[in-house]
C-alpha positions as CSV (number, residue, x, y, z in Angstrom):
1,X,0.8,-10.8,46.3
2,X,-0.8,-14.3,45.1
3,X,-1.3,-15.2,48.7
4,X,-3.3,-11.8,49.0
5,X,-5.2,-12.9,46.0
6,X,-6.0,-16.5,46.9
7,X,-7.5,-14.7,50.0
8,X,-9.6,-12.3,48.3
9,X,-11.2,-14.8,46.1
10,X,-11.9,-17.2,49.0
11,X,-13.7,-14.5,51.1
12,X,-15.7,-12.9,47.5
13,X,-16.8,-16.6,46.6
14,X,-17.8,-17.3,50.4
15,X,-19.9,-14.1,50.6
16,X,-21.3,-15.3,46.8
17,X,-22.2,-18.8,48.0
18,X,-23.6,-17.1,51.4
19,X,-25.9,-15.1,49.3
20,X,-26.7,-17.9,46.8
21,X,-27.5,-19.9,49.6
22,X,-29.8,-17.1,51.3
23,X,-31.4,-16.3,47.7
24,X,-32.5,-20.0,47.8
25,X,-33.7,-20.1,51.0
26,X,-35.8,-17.2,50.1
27,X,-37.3,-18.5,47.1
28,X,-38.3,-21.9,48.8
29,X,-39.8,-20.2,51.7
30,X,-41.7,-17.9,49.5
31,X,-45.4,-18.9,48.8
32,X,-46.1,-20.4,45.0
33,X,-48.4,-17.7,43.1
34,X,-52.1,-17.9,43.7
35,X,-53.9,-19.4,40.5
36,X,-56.9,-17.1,40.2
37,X,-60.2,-18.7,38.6
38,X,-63.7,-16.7,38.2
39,X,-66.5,-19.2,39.5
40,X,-69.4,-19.0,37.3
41,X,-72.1,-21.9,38.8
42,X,-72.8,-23.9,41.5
43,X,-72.6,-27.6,41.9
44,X,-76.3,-28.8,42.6
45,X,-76.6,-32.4,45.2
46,X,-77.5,-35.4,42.6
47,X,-77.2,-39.0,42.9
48,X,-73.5,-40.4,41.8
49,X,-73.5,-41.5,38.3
50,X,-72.8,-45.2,39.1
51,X,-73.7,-48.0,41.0
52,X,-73.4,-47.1,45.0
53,X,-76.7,-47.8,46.2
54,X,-78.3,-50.9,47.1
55,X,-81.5,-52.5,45.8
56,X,-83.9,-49.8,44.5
57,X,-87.1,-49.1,46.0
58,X,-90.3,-48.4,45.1
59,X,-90.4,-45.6,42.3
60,X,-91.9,-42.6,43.5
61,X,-95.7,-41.2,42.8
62,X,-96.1,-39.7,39.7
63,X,-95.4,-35.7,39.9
64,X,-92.8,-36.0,42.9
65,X,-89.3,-36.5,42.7
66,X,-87.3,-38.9,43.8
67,X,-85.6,-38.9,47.4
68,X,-82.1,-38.2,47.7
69,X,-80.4,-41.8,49.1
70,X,-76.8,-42.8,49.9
71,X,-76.6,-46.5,50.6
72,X,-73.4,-49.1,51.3
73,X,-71.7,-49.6,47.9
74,X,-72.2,-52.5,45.4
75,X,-69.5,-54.6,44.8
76,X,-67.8,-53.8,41.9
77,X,-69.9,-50.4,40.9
78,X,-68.6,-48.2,37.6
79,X,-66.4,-45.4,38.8
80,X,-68.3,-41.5,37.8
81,X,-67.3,-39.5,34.6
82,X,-66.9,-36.0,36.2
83,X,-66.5,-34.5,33.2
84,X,-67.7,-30.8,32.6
85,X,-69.9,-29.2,29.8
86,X,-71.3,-26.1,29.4
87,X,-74.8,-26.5,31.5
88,X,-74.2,-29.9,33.0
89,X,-76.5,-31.4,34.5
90,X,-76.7,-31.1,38.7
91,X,-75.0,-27.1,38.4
92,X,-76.6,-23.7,38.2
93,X,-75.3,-20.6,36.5
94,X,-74.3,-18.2,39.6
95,X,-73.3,-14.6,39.7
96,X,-77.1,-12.8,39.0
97,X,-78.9,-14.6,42.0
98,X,-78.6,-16.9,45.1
99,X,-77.0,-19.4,44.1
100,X,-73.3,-18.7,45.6
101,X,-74.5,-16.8,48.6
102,X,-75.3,-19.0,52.0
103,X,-79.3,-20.2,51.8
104,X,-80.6,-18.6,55.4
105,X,-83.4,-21.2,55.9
106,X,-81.3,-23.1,58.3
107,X,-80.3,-21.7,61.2
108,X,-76.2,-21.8,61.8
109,X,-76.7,-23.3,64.8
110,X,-77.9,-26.7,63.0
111,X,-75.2,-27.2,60.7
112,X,-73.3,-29.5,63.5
113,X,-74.0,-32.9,63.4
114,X,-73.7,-32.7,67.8
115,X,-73.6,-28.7,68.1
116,X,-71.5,-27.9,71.3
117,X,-72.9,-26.7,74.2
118,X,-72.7,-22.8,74.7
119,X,-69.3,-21.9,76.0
120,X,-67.9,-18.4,77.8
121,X,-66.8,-16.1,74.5
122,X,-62.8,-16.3,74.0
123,X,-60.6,-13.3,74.5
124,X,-58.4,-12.2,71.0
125,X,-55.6,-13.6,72.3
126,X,-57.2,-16.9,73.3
127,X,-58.4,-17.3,69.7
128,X,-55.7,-16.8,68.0
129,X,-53.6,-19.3,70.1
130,X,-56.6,-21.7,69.7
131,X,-57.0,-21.8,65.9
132,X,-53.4,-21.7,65.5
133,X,-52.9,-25.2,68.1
134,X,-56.2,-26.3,65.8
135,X,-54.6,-26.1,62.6
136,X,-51.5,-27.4,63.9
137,X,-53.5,-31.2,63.8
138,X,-52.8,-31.0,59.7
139,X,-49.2,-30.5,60.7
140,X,-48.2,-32.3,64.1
141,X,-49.0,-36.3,63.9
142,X,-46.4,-38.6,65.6
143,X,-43.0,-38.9,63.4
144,X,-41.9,-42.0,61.9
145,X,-38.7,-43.4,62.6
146,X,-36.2,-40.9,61.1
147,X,-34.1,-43.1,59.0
148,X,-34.8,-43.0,55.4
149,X,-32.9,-46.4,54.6
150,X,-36.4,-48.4,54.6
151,X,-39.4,-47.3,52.7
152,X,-42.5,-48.5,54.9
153,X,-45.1,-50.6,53.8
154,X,-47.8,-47.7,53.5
155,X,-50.9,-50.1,52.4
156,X,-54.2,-48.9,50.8
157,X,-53.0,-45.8,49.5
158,X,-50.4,-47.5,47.6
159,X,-52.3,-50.4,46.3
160,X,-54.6,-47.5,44.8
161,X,-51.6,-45.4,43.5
162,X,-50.2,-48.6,41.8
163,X,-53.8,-49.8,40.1
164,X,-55.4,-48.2,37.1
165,X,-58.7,-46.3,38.0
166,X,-61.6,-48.8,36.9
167,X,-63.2,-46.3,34.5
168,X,-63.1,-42.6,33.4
169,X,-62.5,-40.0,35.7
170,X,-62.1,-36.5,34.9
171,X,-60.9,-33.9,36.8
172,X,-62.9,-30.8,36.8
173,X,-61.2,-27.1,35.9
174,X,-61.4,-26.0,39.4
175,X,-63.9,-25.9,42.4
176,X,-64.3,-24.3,45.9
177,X,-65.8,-25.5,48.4
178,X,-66.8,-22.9,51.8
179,X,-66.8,-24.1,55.6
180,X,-68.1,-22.3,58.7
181,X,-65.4,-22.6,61.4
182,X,-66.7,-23.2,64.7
183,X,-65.2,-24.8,67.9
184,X,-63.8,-24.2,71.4
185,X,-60.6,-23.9,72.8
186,X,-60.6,-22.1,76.0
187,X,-63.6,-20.2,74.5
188,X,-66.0,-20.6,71.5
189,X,-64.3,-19.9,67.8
190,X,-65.9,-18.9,64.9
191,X,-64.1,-18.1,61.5
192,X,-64.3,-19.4,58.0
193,X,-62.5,-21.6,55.8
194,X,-62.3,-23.2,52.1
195,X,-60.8,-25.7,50.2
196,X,-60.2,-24.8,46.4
197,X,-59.1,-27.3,43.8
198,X,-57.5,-25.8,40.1
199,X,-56.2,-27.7,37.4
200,X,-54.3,-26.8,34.5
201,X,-53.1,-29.5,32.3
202,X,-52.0,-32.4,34.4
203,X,-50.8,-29.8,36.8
204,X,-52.5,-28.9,39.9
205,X,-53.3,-26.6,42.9
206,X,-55.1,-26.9,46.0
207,X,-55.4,-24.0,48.3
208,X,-56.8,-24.6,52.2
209,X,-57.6,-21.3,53.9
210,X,-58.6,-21.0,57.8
211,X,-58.9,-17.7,59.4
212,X,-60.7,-16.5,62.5
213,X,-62.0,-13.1,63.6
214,X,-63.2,-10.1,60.9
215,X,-62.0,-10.6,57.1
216,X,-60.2,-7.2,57.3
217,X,-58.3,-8.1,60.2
218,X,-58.0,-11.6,61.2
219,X,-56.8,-13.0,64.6
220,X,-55.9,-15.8,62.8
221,X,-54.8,-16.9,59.7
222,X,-53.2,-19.6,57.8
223,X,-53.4,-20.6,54.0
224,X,-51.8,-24.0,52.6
225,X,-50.8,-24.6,49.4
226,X,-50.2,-28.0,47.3
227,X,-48.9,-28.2,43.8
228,X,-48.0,-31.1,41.3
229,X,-48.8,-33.5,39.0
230,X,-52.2,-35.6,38.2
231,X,-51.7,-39.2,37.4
232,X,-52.9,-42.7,37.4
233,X,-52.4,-42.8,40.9
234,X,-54.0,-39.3,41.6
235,X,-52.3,-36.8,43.1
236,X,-48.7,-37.0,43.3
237,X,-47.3,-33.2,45.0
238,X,-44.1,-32.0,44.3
239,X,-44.6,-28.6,46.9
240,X,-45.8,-28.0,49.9
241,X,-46.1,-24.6,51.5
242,X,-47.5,-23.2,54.4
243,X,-47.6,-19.5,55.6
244,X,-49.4,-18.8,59.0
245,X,-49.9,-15.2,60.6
246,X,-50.7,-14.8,64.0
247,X,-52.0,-11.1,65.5
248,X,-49.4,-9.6,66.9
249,X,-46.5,-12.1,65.6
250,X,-44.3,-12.4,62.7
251,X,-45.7,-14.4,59.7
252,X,-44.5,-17.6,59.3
253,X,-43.6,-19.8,56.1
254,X,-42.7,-23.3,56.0
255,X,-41.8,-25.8,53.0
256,X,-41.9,-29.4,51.7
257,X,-40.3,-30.6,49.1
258,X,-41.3,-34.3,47.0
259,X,-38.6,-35.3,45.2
260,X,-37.9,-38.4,43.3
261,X,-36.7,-40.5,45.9
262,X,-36.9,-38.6,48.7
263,X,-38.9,-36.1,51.1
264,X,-37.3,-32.7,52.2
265,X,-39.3,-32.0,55.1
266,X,-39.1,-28.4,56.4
267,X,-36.3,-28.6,58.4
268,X,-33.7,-30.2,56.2
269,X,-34.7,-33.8,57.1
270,X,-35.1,-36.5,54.3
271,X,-37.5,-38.9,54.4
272,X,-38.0,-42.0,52.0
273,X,-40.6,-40.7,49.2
274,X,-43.5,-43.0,50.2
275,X,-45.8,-44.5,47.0
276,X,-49.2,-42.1,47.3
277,X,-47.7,-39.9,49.7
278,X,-49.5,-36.8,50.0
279,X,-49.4,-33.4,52.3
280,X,-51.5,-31.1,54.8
281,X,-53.6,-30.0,52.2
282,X,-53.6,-32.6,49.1
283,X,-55.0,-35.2,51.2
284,X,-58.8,-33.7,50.9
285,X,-58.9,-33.9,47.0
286,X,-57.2,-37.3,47.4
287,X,-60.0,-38.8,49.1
288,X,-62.0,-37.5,46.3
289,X,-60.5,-38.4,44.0
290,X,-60.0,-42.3,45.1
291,X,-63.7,-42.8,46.2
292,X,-64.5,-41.3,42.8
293,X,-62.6,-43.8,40.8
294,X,-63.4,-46.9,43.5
295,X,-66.9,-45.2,45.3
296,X,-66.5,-49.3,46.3
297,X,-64.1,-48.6,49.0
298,X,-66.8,-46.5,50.8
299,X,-68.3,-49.7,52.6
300,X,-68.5,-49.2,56.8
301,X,-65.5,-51.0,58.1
302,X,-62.7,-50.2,55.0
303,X,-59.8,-48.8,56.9
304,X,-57.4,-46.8,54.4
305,X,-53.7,-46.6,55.3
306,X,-52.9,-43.0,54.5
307,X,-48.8,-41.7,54.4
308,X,-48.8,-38.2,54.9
309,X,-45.5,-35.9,54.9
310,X,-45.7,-32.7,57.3
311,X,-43.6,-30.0,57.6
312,X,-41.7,-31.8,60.4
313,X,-42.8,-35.3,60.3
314,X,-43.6,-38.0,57.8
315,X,-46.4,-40.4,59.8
316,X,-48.8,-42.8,58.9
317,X,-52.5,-41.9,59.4
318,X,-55.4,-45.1,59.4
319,X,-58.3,-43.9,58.2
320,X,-62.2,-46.3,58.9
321,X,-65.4,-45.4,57.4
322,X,-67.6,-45.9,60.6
323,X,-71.4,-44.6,59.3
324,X,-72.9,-43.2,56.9
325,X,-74.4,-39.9,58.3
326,X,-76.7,-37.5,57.6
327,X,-74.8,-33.5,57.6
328,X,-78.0,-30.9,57.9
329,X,-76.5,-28.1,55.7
330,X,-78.2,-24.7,54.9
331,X,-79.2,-25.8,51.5
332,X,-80.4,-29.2,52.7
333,X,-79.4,-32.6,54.3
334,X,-76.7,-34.4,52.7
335,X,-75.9,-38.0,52.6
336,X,-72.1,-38.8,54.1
337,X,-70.2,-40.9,54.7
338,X,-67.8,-40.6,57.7
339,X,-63.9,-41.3,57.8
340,X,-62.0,-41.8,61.4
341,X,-58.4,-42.2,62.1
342,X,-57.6,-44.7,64.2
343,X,-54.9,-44.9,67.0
344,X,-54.2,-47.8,69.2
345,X,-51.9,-45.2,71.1
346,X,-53.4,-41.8,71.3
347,X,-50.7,-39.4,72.8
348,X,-51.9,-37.1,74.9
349,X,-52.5,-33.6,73.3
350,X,-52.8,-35.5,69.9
351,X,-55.1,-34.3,67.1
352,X,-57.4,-36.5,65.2
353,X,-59.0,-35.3,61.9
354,X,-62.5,-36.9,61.1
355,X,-63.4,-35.8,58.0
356,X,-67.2,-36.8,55.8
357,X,-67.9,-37.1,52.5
358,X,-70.9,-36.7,50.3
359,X,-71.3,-38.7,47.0
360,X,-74.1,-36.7,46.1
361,X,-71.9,-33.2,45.5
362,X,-69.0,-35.5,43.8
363,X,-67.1,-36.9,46.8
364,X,-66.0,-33.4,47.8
365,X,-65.1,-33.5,51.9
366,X,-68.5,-31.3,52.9
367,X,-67.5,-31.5,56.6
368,X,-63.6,-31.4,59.0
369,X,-63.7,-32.2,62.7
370,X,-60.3,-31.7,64.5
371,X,-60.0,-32.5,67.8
372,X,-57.5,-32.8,70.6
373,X,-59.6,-34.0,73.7
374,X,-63.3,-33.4,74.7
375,X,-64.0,-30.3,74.8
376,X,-61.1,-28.9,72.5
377,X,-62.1,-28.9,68.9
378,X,-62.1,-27.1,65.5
379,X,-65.3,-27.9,63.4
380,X,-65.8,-27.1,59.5
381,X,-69.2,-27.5,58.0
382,X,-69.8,-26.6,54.4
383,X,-71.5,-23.4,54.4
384,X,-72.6,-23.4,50.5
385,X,-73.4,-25.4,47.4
386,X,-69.6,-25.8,46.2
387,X,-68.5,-23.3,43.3
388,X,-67.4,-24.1,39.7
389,X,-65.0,-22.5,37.4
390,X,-65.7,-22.1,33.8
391,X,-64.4,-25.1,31.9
């Protein structure tokens, strides 16, 4: 009779640590609830509130305003005070006229810096497997070595973590930021895409959507999702989630988790937890956020060391500002400045992720390029003046 017991209670606890286990699964795989924020203006394009441009020039004729200019930083320039009010100063109120909906005085063909020549249209199919490879480049870099005994040097990114911001900095409540997806992968792409930024305390929440084909039904569609904590270093994520549905294919969820020491990548692995380490879709606002607080780093030639933990991989991206570039948006030109990655050993079938930024609308990323090889590419443009919640 005990022995029968002793059995019973072994195979009950079994099946209850079985459906622990599974509940716990579950719950990681399941995506963090959407924040939702009403956005009330738009964020105009104004010259950064410090030092980044050179020697002025001549002041302009009386009665016409100023040109908008973008030049290589000052040495030691005061970092920008982002902070919101109620009718600041470079935003408009939106929701009772234009300002939210796409301006139609530029053509959509213009908004690519080198627009791609016209390609035969892509079947569904064909699509779908082409945004999905495309988004794949925020989630398939070259692994590090798998042992987690020694924490790499990760360079820039660190130094920055470890050094106080040289000024005031303030996050705003939340912004969005709209992208026209274009490209070509075995036929021409078209789709949409944001990148929305929430705050809450020192708690945050950024959101990257990409889809392809009609809103009702996408082909494509994948949203990533980081959340964590806001601190002198930044951004410092503690989740990382990532759901992706395909047409005709079962939707798809993947995790990270940051924990003190170490990284659980989506498969089980550990990695080392690497100072300033960010994921897929933290890494955007990150940029922001460090050439807000050091707009000094933006000189042409600063290469940025950049560790970045994936769903299966933690790698090491090297980031150079090569030019300062000119983006023709439908709302206007904007001054950029534009960020390469760097391999001395491109794999073939690798994806590289150029990315611009604008110091006139706040350091927000205004344009993505990811590419595999010529030809094969994924290209989002901002589409509209970025959006901003209510403070």
């Amino acid at each position: 009779m005990v022995a029968l017991v002793a059995v019973l209670h072994l195979v009950v606890t079994g099946e209850l640590a079985d459906r622990l286990a599974a509940a716990e699964a579950e719950a990681r795989q399941a995506m963090p609830t959407r924040i939702e924020v009403a956005y009330v203006r738009t964020l105009e394009p104004e010259a950064p509130k410090m030092a980044v441009a050179g020697p002025p020039g001549p002041a302009p004729a009386p009665g016409r305003r100023a040109p908008r200019r973008v030049a290589k930083a000052a040495s030691a320039p005061a970092p920008p005070a982002l902070v919101e009010a109620a009718a600041p100063a470079g935003e408009t109120a939106a929701g009772a006229g234009d300002a939210v909906r796409p301006e139609s005085q530029t053509p959509v063909a213009e908004l690519a810096l080198t627009p791609p020549a016209p390609m035969p249209a892509a079947s569904e199919p064909a699509l779908a497997t082409a945004l999905a490879a495309a988004s794949a480049a925020l989630t398939s870099p070259p692994a590090l070595a798998a042992s987690a005994a020694s924490a790499p040097t990760w360079g820039t990114f660190a130094a920055a973590a470890s050094a106080p911001a040289g000024g005031t900095f303030a996050w705003p409540s939340a912004t969005r930021v709209s992208y026209l997806l274009t490209g070509h992968w075995r036929g021409d792409l078209t789709g949409r895409a944001e990148v929305e930024w929430i705050r809450k305390g020192d708690r945050y929440q950024v959101n990257v959507d990409l889809s392809a084909g009609p809103e009702f039904a996408p082909l494509f569609a994948r949203r990533m999702t980081s959340e964590g904590n806001l601190g002198a270093g930044g951004l410092a994520p503690d989740r990382y989630d990532e759901e992706t549905q395909v047409l005709m294919r079962e939707r798809r969820r993947v995790s990270v988790l940051f924990e003190v020491d170490a990284v659980t990548l989506a498969d089980g692995q550990k990695r080392a937890h690497a100072q300033g380490v960010q994921d897929s879709a933290s890494q955007f606002i990150q940029f922001t956020w460090l050439f807000g607080t050091q707009p000094e780093r933006l000189r042409i030639g600063n290469k940025f060391d950049v560790p970045l933990a994936l769903p299966r991989s933690m790698s090491l991206w090297t980031y150079e500002v090569v030019a300062e570039e000119t983006l023709q948006t439908p709302f206007g030109p904007l001054a950029t400045f534009h960020l390469k990655p760097r391999r001395e050993a491109r794999k073939s079938g690798e994806w590289l992720v150029d990315m611009w930024f604008a110091p006139e609308l706040r350091f927000l990323p205004v344009r993505i390029r990811i590419e595999q090889e010529a030809g094969s590419f994924v290209d989002l443009v901002i589409l509209r003046k970025p959006e901003i919640a209510a403070s």
